[in-house]
C-alpha positions in Angstrom: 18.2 39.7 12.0 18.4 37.9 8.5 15.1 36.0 9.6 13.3 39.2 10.4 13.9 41.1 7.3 13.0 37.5 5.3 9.4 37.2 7.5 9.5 40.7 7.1 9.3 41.3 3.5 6.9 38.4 2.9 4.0 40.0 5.1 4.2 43.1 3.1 3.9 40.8 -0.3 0.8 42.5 -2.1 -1.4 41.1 -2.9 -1.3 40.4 0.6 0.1 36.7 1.6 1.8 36.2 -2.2 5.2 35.6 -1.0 5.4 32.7 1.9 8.5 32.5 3.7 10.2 30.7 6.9 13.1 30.5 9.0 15.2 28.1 10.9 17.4 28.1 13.6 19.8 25.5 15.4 20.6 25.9 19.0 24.6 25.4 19.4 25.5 26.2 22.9 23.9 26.2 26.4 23.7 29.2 28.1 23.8 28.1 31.4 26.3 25.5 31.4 28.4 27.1 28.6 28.7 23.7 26.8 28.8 24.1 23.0 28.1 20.9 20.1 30.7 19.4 18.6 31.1 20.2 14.7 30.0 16.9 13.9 27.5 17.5 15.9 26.6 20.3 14.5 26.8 18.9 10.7 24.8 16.1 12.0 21.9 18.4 13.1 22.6 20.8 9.9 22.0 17.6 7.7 18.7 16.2 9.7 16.9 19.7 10.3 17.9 20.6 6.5 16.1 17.2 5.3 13.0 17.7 7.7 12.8 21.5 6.3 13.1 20.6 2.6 10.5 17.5 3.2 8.1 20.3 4.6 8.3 23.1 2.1 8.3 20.2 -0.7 4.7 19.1 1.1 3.2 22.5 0.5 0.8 23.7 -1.9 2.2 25.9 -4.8 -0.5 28.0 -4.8 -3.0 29.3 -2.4 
């Protein structure tokens, strides 16, 4: 929901495209066996995915 309203707002920047946005999501659980990470697992993935997203949005372009 968060990451709709965040995506959301952005495309309705005017002028149009002044606000860039993007969202992120880690899977914690299989749905069909029911298995789940373990917290460390999870902080593991929380730490990597955080990098890797930081190392992106650090690579773009200030400005259009």
């Amino acid at each position: 929901m968060e990451s709709f309203h965040l995506l959301h707002l952005a495309a309705c920047s005017k002028p149009n495209g002044s606000i860039r946005a993007f969202t992120a999501a880690i899977v914690c659980a299989n749905r069909l066996s029911a298995d789940v990470i373990t917290t460390d697992e999870l902080h593991a993935l929380e730490s990597e995915g955080g990098r890797a997203i930081l190392k992106a949005v650090a690579a773009l372009p200030l400005l259009l």
